[in-house]
PDB file of N, CA, C and O in Angstrom:
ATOM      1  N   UNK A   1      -2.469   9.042 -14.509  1.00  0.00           N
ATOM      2  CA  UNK A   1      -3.757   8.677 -13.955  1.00  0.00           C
ATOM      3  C   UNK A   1      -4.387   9.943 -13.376  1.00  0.00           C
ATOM      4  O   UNK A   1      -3.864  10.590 -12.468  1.00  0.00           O
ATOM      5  N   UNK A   2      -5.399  10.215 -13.889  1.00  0.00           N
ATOM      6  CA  UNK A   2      -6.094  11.193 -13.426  1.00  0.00           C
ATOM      7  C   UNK A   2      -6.740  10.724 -11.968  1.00  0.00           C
ATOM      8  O   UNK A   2      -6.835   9.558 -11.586  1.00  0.00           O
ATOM      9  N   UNK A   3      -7.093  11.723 -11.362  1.00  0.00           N
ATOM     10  CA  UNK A   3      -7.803  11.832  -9.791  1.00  0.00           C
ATOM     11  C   UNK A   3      -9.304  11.249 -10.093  1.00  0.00           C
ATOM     12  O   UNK A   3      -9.676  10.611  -9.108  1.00  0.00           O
ATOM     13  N   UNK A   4      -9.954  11.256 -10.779  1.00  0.00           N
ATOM     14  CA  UNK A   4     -11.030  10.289 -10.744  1.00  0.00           C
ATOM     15  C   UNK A   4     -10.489   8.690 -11.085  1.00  0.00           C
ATOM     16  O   UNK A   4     -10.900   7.649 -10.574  1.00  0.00           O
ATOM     17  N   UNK A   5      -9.757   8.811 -11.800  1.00  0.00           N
ATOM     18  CA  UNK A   5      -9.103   7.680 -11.569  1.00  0.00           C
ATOM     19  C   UNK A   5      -8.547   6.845 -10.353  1.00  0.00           C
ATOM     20  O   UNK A   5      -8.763   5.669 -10.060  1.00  0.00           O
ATOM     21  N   UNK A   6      -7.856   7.687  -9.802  1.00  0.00           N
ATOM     22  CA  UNK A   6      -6.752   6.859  -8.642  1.00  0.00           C
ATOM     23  C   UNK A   6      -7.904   6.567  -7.572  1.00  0.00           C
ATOM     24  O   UNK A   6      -7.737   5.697  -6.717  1.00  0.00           O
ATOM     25  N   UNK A   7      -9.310   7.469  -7.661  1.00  0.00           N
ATOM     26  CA  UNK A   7     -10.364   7.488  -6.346  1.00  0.00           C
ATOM     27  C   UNK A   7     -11.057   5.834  -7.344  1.00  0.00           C
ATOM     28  O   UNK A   7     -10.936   4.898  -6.554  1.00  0.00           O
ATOM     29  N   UNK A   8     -11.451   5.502  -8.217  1.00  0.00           N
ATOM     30  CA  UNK A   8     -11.760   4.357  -8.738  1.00  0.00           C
ATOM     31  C   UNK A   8     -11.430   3.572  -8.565  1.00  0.00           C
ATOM     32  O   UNK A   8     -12.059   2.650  -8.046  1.00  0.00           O
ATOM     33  N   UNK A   9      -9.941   3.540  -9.018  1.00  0.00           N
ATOM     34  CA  UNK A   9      -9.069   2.020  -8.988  1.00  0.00           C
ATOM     35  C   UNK A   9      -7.816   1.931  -7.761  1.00  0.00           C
ATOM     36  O   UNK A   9      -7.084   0.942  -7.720  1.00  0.00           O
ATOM     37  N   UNK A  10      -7.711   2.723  -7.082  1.00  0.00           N
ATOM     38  CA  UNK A  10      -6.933   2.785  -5.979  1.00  0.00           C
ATOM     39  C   UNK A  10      -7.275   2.675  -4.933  1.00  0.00           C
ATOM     40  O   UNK A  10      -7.069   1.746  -4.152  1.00  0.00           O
ATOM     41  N   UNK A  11      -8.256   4.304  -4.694  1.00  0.00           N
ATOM     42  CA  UNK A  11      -8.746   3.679  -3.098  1.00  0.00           C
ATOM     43  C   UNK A  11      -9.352   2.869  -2.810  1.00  0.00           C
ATOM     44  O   UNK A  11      -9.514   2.778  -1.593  1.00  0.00           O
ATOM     45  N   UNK A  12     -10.232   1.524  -3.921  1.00  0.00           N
ATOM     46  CA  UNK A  12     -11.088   0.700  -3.227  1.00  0.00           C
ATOM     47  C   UNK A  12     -10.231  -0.747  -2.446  1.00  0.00           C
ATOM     48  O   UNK A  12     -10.791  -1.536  -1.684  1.00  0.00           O
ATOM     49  N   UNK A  13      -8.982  -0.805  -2.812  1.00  0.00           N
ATOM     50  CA  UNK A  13      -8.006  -1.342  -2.626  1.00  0.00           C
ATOM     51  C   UNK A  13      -7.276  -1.265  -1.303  1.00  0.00           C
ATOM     52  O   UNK A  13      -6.320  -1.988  -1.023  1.00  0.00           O
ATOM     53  N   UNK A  14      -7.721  -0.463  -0.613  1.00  0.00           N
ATOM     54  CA  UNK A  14      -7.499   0.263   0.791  1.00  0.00           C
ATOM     55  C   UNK A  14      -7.834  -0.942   1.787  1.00  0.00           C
ATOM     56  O   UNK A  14      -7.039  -0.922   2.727  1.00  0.00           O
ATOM     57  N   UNK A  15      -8.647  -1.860   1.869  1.00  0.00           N
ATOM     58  CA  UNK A  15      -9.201  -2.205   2.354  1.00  0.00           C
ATOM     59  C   UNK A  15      -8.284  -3.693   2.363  1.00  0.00           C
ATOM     60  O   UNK A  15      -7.965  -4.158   3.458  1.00  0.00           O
ATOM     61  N   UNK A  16      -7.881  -4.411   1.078  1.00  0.00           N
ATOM     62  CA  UNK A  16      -7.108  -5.503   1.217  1.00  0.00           C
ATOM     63  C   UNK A  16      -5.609  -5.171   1.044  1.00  0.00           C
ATOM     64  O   UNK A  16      -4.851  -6.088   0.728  1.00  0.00           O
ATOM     65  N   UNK A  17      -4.982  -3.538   1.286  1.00  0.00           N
ATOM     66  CA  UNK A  17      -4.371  -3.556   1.794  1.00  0.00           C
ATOM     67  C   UNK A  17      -3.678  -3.086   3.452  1.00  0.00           C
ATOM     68  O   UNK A  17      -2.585  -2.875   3.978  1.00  0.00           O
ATOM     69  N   UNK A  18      -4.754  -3.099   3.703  1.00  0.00           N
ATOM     70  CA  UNK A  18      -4.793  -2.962   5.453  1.00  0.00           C
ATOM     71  C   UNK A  18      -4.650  -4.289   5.620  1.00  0.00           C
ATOM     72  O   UNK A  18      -3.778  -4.709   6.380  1.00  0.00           O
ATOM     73  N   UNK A  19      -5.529  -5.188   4.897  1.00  0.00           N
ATOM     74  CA  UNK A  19      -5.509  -6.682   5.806  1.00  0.00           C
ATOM     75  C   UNK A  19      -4.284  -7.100   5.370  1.00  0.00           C
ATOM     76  O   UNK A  19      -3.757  -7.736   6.283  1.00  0.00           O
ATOM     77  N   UNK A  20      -3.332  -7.023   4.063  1.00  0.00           N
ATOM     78  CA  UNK A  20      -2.217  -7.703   3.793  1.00  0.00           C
ATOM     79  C   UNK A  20      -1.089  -6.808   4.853  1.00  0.00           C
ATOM     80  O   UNK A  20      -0.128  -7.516   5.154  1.00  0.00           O
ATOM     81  N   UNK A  21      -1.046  -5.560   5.390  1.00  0.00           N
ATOM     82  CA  UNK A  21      -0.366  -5.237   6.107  1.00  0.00           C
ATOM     83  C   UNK A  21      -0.425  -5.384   7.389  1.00  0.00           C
ATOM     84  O   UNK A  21       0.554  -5.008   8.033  1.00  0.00           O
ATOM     85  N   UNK A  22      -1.703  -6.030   8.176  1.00  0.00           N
ATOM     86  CA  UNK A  22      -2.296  -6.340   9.717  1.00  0.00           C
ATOM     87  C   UNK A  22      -1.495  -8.160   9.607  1.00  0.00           C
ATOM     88  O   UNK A  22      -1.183  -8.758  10.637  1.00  0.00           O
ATOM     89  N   UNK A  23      -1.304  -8.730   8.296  1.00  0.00           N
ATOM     90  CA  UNK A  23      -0.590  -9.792   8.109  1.00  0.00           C
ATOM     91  C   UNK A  23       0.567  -9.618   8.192  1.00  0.00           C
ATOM     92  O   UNK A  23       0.955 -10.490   8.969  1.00  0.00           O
ATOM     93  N   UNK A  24       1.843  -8.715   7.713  1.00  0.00           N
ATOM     94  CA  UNK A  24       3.036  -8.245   7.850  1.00  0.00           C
ATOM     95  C   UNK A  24       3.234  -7.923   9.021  1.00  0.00           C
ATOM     96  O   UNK A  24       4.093  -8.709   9.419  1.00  0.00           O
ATOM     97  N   UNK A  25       2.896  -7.066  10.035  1.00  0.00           N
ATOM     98  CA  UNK A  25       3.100  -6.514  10.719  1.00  0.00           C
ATOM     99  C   UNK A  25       2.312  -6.953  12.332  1.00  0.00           C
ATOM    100  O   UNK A  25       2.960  -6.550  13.299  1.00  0.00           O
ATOM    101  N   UNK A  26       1.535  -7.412  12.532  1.00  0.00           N
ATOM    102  CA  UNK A  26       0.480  -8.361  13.008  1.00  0.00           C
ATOM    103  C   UNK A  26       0.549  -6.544  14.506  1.00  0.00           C
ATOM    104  O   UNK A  26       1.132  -6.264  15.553  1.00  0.00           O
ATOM    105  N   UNK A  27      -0.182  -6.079  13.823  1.00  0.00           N
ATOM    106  CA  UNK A  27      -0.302  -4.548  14.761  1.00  0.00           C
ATOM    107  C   UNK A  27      -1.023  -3.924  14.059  1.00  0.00           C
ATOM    108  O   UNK A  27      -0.667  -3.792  12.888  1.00  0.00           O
ATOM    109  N   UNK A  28      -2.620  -3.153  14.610  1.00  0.00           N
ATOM    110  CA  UNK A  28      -3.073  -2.910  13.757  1.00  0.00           C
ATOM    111  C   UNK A  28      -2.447  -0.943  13.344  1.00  0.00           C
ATOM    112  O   UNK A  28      -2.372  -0.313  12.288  1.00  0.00           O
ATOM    113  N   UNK A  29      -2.208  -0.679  14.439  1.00  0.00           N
ATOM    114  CA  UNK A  29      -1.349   1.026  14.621  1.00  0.00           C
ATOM    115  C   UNK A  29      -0.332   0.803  13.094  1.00  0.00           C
ATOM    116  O   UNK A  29      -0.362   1.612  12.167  1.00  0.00           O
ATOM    117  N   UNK A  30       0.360  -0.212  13.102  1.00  0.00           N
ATOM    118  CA  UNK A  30       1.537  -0.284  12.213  1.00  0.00           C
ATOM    119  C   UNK A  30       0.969  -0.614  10.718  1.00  0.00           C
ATOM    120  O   UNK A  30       1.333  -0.192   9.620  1.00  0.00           O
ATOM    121  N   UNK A  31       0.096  -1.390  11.035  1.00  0.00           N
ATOM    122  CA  UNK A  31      -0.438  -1.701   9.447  1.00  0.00           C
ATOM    123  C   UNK A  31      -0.963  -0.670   8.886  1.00  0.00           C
ATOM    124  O   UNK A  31      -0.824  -0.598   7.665  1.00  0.00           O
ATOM    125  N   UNK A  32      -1.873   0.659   9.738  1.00  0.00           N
ATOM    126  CA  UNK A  32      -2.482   1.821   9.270  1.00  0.00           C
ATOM    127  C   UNK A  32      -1.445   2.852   8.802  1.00  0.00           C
ATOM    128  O   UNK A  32      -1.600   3.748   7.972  1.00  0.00           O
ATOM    129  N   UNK A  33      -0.203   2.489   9.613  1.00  0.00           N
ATOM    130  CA  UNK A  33       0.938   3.433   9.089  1.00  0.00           C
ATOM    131  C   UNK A  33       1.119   2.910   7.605  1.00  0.00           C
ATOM    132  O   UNK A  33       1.070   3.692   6.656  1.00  0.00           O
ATOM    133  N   UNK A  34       1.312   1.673   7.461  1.00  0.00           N
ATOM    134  CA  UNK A  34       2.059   1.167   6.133  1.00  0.00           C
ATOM    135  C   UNK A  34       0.949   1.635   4.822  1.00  0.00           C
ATOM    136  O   UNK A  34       1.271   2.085   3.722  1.00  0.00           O
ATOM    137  N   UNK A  35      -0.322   1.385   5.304  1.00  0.00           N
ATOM    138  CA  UNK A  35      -1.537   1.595   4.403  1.00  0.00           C
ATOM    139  C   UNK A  35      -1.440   3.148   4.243  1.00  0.00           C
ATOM    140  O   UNK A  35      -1.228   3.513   3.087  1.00  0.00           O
ATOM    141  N   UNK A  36      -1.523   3.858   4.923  1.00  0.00           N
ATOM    142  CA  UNK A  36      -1.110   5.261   4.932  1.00  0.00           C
ATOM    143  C   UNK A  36       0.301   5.385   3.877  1.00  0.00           C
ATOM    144  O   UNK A  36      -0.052   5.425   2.698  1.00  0.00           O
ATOM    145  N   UNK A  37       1.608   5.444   4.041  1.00  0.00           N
ATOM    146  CA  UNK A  37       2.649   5.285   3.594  1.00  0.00           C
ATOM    147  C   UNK A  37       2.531   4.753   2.050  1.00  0.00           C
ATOM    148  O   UNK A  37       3.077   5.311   1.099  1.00  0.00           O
ATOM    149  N   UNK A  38       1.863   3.779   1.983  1.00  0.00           N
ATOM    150  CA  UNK A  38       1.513   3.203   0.953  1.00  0.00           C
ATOM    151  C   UNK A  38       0.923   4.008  -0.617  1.00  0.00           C
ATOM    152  O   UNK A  38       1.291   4.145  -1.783  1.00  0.00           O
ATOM    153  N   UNK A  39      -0.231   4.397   0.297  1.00  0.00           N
ATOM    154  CA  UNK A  39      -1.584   5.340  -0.571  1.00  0.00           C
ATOM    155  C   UNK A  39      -0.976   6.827  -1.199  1.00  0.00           C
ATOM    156  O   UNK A  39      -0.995   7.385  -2.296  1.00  0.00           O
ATOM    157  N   UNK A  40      -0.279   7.206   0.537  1.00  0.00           N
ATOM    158  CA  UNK A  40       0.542   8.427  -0.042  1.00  0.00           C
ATOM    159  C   UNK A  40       1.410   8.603  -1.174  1.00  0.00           C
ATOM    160  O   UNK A  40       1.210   9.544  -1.942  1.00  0.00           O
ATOM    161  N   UNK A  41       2.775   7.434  -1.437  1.00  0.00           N
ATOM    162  CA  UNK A  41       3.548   6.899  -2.810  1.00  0.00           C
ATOM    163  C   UNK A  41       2.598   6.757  -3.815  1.00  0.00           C
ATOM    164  O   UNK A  41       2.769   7.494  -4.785  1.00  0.00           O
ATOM    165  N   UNK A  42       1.589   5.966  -3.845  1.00  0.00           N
ATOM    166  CA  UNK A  42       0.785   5.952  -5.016  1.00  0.00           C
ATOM    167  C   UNK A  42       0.129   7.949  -5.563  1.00  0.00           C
ATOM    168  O   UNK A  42       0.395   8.597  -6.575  1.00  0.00           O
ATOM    169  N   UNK A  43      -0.574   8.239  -4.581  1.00  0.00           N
ATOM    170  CA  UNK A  43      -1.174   9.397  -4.975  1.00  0.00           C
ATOM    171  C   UNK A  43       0.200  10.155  -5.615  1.00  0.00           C
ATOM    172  O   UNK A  43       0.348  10.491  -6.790  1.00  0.00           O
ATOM    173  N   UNK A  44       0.928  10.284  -4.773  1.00  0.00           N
ATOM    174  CA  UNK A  44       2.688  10.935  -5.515  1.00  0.00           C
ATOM    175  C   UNK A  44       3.070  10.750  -6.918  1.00  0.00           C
ATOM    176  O   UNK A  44       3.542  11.458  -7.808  1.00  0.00           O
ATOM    177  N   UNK A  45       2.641   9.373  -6.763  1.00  0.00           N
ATOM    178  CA  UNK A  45       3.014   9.028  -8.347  1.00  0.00           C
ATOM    179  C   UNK A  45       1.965   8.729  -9.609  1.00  0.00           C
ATOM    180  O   UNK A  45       2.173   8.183 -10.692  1.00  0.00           O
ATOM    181  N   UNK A  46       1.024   9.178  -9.164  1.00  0.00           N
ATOM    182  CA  UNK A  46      -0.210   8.869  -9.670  1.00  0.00           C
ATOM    183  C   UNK A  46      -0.004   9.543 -11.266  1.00  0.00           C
ATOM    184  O   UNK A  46      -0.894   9.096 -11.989  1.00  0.00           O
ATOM    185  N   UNK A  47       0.689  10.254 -11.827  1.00  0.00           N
ATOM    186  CA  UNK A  47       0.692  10.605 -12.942  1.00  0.00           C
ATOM    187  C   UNK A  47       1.495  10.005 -13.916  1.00  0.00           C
ATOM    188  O   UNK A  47       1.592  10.274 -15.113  1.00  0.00           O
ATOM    189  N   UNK A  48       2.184   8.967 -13.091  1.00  0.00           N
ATOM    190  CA  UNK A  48       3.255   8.205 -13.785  1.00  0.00           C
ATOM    191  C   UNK A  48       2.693   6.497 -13.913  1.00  0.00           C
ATOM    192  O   UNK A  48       3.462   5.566 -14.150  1.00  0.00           O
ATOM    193  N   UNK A  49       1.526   6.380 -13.747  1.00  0.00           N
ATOM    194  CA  UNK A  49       0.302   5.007 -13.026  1.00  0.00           C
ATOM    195  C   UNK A  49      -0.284   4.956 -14.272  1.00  0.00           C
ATOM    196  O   UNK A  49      -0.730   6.054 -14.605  1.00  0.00           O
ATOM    197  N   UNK A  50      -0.414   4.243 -14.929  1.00  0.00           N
ATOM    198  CA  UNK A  50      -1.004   3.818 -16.327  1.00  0.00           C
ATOM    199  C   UNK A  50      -2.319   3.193 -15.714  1.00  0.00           C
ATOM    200  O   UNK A  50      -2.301   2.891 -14.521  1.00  0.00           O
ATOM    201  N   UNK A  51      -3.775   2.924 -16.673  1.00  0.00           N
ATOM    202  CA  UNK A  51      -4.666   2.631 -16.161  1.00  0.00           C
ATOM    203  C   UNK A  51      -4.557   0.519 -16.242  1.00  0.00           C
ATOM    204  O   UNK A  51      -5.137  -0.315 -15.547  1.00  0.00           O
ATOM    205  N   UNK A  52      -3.595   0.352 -17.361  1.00  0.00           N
ATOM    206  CA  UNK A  52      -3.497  -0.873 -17.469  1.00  0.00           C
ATOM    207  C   UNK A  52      -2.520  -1.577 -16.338  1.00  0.00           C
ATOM    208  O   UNK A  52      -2.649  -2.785 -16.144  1.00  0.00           O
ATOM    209  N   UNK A  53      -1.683  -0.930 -15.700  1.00  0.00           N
ATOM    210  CA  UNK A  53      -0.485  -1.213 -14.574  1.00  0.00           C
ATOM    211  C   UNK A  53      -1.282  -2.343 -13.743  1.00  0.00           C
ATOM    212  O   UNK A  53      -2.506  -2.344 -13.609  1.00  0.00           O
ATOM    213  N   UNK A  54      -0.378  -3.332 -13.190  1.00  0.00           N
ATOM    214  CA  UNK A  54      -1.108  -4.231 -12.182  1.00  0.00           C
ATOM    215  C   UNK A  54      -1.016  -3.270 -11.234  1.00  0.00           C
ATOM    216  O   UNK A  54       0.184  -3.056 -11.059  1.00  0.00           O
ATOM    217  N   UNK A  55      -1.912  -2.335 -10.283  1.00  0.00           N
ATOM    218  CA  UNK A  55      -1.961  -1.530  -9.236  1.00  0.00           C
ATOM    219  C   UNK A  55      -1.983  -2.467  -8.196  1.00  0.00           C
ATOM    220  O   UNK A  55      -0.819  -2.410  -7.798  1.00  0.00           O
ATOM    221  N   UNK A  56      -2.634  -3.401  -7.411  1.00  0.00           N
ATOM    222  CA  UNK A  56      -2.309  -4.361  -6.667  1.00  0.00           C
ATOM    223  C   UNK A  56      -0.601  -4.743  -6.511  1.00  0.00           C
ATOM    224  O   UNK A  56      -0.165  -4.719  -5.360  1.00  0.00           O
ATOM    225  N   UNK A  57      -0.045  -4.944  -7.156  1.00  0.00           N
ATOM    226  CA  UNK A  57       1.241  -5.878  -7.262  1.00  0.00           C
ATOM    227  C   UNK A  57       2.259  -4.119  -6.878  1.00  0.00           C
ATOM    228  O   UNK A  57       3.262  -3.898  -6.200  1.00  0.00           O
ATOM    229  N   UNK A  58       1.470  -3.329  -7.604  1.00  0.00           N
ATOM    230  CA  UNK A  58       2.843  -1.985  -7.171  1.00  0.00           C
ATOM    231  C   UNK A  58       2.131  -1.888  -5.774  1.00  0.00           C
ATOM    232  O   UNK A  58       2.918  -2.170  -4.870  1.00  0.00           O
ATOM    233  N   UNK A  59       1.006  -1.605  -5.383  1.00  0.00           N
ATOM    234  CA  UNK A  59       0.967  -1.561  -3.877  1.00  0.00           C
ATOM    235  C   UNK A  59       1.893  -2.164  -2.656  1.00  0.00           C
ATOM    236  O   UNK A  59       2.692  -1.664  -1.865  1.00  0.00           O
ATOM    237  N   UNK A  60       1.262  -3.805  -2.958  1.00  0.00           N
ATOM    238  CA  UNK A  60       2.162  -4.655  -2.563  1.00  0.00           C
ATOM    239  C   UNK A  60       3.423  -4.736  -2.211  1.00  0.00           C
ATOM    240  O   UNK A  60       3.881  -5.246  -1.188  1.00  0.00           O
ATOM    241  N   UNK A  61       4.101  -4.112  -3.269  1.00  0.00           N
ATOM    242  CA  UNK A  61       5.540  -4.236  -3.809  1.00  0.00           C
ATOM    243  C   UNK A  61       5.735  -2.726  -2.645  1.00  0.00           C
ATOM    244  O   UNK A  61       6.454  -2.787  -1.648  1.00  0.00           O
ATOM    245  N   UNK A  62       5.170  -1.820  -2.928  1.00  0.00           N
ATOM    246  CA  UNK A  62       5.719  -0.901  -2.079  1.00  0.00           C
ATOM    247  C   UNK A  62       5.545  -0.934  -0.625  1.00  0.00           C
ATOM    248  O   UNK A  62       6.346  -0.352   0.107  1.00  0.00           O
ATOM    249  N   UNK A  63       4.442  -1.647  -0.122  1.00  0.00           N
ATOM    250  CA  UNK A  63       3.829  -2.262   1.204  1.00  0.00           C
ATOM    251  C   UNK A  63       5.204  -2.880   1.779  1.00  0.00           C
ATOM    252  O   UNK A  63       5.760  -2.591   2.838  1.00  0.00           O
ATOM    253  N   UNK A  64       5.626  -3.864   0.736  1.00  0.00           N
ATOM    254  CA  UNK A  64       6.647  -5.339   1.617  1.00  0.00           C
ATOM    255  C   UNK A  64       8.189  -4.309   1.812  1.00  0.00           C
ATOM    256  O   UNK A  64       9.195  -4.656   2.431  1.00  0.00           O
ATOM    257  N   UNK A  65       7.942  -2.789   0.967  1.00  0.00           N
ATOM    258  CA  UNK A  65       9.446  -2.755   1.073  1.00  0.00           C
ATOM    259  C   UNK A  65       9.343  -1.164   1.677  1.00  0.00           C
ATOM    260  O   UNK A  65       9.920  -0.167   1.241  1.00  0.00           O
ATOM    261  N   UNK A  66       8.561  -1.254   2.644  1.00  0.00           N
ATOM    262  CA  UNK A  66       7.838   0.003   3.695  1.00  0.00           C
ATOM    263  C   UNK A  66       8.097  -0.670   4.789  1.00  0.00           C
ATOM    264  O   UNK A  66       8.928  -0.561   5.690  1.00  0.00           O
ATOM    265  N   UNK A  67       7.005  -1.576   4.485  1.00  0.00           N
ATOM    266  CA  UNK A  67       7.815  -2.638   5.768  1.00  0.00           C
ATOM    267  C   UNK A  67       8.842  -3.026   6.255  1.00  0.00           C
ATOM    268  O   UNK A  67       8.801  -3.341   7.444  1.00  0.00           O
ATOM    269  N   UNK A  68      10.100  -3.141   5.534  1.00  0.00           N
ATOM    270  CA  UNK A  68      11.184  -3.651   5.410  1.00  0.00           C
ATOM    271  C   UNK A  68      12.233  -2.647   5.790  1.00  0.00           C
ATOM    272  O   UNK A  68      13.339  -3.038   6.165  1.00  0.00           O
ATOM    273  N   UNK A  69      11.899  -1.200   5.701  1.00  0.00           N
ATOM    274  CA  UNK A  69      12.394  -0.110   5.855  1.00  0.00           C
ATOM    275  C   UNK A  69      12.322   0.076   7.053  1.00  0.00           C
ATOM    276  O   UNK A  69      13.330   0.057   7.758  1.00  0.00           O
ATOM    277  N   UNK A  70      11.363   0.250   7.428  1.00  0.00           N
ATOM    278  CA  UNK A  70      10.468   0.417   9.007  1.00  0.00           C
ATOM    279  C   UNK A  70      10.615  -0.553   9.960  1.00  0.00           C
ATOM    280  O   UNK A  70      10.325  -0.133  11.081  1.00  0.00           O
ATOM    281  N   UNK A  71      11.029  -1.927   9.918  1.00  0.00           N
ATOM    282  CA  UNK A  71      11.531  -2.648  10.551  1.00  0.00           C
ATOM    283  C   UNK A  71      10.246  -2.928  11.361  1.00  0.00           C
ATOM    284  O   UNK A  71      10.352  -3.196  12.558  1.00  0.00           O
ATOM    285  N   UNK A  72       8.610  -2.862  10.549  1.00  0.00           N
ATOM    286  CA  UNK A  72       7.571  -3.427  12.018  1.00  0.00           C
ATOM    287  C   UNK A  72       6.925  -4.572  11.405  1.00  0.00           C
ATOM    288  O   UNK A  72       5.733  -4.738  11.662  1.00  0.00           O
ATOM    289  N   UNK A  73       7.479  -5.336  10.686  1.00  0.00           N
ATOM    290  CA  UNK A  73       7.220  -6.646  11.001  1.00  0.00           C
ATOM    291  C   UNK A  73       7.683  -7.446  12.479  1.00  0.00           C
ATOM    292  O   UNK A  73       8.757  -7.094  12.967  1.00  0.00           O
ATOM    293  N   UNK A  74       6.919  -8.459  13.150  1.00  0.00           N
ATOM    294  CA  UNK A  74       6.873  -8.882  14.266  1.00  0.00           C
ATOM    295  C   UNK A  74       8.436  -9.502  14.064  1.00  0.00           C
ATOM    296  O   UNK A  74       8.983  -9.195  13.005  1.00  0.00           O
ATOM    297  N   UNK A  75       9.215 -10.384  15.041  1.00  0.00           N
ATOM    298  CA  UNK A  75      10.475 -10.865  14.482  1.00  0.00           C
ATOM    299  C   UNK A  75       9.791 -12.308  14.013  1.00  0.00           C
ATOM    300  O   UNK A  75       8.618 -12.680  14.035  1.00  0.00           O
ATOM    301  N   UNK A  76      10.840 -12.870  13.641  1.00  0.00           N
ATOM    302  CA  UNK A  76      10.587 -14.166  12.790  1.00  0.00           C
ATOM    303  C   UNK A  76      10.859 -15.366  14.284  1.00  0.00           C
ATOM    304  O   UNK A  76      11.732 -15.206  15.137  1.00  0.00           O
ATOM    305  N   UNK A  77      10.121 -16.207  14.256  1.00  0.00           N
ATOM    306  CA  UNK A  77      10.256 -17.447  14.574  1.00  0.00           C
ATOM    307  C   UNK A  77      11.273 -18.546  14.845  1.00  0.00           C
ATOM    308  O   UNK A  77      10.893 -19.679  15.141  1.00  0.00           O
TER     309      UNK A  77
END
């Protein structure tokens, strides 16, 4: 994926993944980390990112297991 690319189909995505991580993490400091953390892996791998890839679902996927690493989800119920 080229860099006009990843600024097209990546960063506009920034935005519902802050809110899916302000949902994980219910903090907004922590969700900006994960969204951060997040964007950074993608740009990293951005040459290995096909334009057809579900980009949503690898976000995601790397979001829930950032989270999971990091231990800032709230505790469970």
């Amino acid at each position: 994926m080229r860099t006009e690319e990843f600024n097209h189909i990546i960063l506009p995505m920034r935005s519902n993944l802050k809110a899916y991580a302000l949902r994980l993490t219910e903090s907004d400091d922590n969700a900006e980390d994960l969204v951060q953390e997040v964007m950074l892996r993608l740009w990293d791998m951005r040459q290995n990112i096909q334009a057809e890839d579900n980009h949503k679902a690898l976000a995601t996927s790397f979001m829930t297991s950032a989270d999971m690493r990091n231990g800032t989800s709230p505790p469970t119920r």
